[in-house]
C-alpha atoms as an extended CHARMM CRD file, in Angstrom:
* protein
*
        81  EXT
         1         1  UNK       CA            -62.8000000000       -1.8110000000      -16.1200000000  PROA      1               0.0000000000
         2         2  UNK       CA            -62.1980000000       -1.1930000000      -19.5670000000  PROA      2               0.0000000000
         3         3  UNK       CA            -58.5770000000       -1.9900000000      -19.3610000000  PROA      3               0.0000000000
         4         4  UNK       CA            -59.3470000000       -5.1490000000      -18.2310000000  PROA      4               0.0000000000
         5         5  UNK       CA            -61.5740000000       -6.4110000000      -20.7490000000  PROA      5               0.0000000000
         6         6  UNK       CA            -60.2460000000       -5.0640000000      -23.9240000000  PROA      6               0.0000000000
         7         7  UNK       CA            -56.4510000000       -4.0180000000      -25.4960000000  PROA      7               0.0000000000
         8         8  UNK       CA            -57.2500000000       -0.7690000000      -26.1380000000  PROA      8               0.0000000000
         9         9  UNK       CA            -59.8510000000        1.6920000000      -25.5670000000  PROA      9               0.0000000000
        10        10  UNK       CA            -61.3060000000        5.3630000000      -25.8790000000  PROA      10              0.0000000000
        11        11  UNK       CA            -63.0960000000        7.6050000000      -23.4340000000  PROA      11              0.0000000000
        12        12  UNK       CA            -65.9320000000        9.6280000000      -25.1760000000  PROA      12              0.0000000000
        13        13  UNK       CA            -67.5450000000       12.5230000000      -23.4160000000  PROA      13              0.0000000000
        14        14  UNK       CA            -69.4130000000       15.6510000000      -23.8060000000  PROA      14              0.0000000000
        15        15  UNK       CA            -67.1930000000       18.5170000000      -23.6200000000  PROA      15              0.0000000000
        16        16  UNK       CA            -63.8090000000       19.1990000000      -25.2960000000  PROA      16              0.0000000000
        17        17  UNK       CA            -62.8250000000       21.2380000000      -22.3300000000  PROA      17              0.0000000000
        18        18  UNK       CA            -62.8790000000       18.4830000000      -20.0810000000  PROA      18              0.0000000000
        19        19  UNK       CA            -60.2350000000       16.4090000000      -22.3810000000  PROA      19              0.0000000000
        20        20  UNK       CA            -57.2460000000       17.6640000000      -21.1720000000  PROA      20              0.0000000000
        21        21  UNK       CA            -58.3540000000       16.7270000000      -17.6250000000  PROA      21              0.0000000000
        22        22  UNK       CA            -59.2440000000       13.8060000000      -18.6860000000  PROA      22              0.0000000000
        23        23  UNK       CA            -55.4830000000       12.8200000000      -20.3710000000  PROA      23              0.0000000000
        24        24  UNK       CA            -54.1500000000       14.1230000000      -17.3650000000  PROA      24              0.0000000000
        25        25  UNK       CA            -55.8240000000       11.1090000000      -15.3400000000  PROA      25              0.0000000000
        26        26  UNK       CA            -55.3350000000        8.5210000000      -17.7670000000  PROA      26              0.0000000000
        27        27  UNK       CA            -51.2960000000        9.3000000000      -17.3580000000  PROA      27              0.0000000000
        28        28  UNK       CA            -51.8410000000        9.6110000000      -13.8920000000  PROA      28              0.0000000000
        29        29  UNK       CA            -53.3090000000        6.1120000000      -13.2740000000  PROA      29              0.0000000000
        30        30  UNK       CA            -50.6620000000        4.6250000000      -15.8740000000  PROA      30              0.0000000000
        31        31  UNK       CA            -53.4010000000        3.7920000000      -18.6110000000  PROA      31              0.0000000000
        32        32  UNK       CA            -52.6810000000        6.3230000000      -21.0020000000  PROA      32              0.0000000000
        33        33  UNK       CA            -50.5490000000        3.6150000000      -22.8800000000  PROA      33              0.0000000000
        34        34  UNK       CA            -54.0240000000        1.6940000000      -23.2110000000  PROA      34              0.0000000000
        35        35  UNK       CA            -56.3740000000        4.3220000000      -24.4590000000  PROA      35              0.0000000000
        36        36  UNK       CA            -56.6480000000        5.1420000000      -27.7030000000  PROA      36              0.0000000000
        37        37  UNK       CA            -57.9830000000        8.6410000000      -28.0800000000  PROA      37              0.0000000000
        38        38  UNK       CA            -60.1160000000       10.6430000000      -25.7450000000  PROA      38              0.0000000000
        39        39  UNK       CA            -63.1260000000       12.4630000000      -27.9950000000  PROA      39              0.0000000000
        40        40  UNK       CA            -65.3000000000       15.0940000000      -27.3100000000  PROA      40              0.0000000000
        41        41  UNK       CA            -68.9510000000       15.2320000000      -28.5150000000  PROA      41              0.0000000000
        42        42  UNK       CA            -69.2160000000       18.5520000000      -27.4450000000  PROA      42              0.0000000000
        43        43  UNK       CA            -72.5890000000       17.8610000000      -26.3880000000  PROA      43              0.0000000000
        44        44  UNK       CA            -73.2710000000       20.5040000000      -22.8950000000  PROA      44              0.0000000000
        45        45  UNK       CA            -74.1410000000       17.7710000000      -20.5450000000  PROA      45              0.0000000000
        46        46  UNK       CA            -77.7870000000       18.6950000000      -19.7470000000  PROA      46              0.0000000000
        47        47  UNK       CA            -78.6820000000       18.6820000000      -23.5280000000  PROA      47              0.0000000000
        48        48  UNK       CA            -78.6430000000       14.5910000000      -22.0060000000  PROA      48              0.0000000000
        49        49  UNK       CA            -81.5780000000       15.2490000000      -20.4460000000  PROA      49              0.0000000000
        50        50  UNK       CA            -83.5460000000       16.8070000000      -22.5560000000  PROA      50              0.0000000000
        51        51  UNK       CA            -85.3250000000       13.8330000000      -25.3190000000  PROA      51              0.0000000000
        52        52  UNK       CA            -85.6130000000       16.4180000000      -28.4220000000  PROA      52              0.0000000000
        53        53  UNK       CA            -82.0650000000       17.0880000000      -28.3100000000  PROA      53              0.0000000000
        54        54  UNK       CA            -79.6930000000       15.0780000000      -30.9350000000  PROA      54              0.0000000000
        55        55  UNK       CA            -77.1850000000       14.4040000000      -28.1890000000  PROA      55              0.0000000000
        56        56  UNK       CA            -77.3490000000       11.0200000000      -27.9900000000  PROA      56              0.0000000000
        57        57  UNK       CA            -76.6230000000       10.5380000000      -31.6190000000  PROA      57              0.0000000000
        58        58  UNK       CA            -73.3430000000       13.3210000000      -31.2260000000  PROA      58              0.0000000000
        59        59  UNK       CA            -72.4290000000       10.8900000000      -28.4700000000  PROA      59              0.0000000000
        60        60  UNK       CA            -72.9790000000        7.4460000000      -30.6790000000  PROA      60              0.0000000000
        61        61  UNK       CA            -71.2780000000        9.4490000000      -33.7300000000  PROA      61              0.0000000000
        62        62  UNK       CA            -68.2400000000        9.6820000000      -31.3920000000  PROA      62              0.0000000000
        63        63  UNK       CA            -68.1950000000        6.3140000000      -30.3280000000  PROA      63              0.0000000000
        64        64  UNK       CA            -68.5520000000        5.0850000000      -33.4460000000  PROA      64              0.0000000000
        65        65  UNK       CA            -65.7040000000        6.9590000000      -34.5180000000  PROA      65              0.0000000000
        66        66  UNK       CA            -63.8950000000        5.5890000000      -31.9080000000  PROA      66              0.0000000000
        67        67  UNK       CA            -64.5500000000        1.9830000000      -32.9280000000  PROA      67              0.0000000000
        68        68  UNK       CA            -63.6370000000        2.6680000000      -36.4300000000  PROA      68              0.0000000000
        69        69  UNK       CA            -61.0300000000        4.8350000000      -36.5950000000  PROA      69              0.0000000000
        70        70  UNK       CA            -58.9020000000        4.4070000000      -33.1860000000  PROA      70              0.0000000000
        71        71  UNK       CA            -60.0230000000        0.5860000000      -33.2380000000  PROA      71              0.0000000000
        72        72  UNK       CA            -60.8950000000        0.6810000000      -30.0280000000  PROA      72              0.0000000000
        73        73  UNK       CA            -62.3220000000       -2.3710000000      -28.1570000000  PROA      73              0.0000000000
        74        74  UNK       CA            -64.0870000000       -0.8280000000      -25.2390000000  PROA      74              0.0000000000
        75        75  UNK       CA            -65.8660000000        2.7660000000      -24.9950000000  PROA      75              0.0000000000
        76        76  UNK       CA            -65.5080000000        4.6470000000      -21.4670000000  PROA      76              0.0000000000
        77        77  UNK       CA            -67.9250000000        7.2600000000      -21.1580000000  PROA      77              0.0000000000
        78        78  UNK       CA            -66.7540000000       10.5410000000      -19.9960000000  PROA      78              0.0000000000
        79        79  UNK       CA            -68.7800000000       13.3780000000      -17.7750000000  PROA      79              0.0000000000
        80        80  UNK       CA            -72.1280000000       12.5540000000      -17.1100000000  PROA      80              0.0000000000
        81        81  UNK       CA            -72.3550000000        9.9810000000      -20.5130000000  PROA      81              0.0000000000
């Protein structure tokens, strides 16, 4: 979806272990040409869950990050984002 409404975009999700898989897909599915970067938050996905956590600001930190420095026009989230 993101591919179709924007030039460029970046995937943010919670774990750096999972970007490598993630890359992987991208080339896979012929979009890696249109995604920017992939970032990790490293955020463990049921700190989501849990309100007192500051994983939702690690997350918009990331996609901020993504806006401003790899320009991108869209956000995908990654995991469970």
């Amino acid at each position: 979806m993101a591919s179709m409404i924007a030039n460029k975009f970046s995937v943010v999700t919670t774990l750096s272990r999972s970007v490598p898989a993630l890359q992987h897909n991208l080339q896979r599915y012929g979009l890696a040409a249109r995604c920017a970067a992939v970032r990790a938050s490293d955020v463990p996905v049921l700190e989501l869950e849990n309100e007192q956590s500051d994983a939702r600001q690690r997350i918009g930190n990331e996609i901020e990050k993504a806006i401003e420095q790899d320009k991108a026009e869209a956000i995908v989230l990654g995991c469970a984002g």
